[in-house]
C-alpha positions as CSV (number, residue, x, y, z in Angstrom):
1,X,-97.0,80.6,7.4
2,X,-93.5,80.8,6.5
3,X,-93.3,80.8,2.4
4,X,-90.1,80.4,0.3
5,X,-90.6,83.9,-1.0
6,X,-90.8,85.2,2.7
7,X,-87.9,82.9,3.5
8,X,-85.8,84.9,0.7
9,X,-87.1,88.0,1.3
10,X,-85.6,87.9,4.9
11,X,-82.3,86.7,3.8
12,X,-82.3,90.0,1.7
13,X,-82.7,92.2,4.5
14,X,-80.9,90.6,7.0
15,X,-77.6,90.8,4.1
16,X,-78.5,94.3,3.0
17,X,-78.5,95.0,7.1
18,X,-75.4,93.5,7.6
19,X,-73.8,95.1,4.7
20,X,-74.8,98.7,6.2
21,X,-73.7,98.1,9.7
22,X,-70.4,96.5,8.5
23,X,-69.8,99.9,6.2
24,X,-71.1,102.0,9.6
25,X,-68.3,100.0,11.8
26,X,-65.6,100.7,9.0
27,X,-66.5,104.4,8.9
28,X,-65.9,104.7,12.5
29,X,-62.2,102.9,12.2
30,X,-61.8,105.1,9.5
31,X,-62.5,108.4,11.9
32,X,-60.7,106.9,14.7
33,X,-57.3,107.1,12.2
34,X,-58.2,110.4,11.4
35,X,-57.9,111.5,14.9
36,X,-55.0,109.7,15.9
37,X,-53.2,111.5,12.9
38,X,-54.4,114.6,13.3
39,X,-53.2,114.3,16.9
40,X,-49.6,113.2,15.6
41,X,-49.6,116.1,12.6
42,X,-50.8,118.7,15.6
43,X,-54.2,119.0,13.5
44,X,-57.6,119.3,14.1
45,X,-60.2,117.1,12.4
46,X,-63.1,119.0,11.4
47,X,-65.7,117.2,13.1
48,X,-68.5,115.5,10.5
49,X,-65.9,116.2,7.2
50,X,-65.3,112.3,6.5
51,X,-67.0,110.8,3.9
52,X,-66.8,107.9,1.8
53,X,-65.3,109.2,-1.7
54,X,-64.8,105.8,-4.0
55,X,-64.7,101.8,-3.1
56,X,-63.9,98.9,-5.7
57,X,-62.8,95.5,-4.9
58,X,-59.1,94.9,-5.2
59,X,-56.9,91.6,-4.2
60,X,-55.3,91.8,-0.9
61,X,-51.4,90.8,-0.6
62,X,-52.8,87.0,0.7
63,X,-54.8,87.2,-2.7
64,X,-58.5,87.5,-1.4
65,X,-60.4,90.0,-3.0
66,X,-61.8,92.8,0.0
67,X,-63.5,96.4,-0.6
68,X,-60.6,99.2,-1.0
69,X,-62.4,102.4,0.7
70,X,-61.3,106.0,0.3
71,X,-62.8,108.6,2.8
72,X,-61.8,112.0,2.1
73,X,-62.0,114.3,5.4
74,X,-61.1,117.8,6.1
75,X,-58.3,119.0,9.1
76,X,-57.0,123.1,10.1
77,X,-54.2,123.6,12.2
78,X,-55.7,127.1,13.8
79,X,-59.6,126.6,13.2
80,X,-59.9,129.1,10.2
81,X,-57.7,127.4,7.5
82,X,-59.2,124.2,5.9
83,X,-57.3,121.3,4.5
84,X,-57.8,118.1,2.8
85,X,-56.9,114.3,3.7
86,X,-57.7,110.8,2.7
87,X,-57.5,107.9,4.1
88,X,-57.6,104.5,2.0
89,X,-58.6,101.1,3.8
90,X,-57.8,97.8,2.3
91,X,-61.0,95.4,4.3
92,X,-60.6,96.5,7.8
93,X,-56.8,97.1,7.2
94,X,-55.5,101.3,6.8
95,X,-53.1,101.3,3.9
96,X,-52.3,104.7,3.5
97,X,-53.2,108.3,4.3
98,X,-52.4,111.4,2.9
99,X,-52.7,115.2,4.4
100,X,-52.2,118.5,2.2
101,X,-50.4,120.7,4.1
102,X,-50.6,124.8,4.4
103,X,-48.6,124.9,1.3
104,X,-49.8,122.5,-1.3
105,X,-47.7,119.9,-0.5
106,X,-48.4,116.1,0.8
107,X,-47.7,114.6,3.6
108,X,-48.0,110.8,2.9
109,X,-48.4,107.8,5.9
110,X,-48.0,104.1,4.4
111,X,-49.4,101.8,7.1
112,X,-47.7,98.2,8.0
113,X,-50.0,95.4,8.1
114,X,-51.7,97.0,11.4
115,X,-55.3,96.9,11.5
116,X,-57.6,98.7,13.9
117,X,-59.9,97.0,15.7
């Protein structure tokens, strides 16, 4: 028999579940943008490098409040030379990305309202 505990118990999982493959799904927008500016930069994205590095709720521009994620991932232009990136989602929405170059500098990418899908 179904109890109320049971009942709540389910609920639980099934949120905790959704929560995880909603982060999974986000992750894999996140490492599609990767390659698509590594592919503009002439870069290569160091396969398995991104990972989640902070999230923290901020208000969108429409005023909702949606997770802000920060994957960090690593790129080389010949193989042998590493260098950082990050990537910052705003919900499902890329807001901005940032690439150090061979030099120490940064290369910054503002996104428009664009979201992938």
């Amino acid at each position: 028999m179904l109890t109320f505990d049971n009942v709540g118990l389910l609920l639980i999982v099934i949120a905790l579940s959704t929560i995880w493959y909603e982060s999974l799904r986000l992750r894999e927008m996140a490492i599609r943008h990767c390659h698509i500016l590594c592919r503009e930069s002439n870069l290569q994205l160091l396969d398995q490098t991104v990972s989640l590095v902070s999230i923290k709720l901020k208000r969108a521009d429409n005023g909702r409040l949606k997770l802000k994620r920060k994957y960090q991932f690593e790129v080389s232009e010949n193989g042998v030379d590493k260098y950082s990136g990050f990537i910052t989602m705003l919900g499902n929405r890329h807001i901005e990305s940032r690439l150090e170059g061979p030099d120490g500098q940064n290369i910054f990418h503002q996104s428009g309202p664009t979201s992938l899908h």
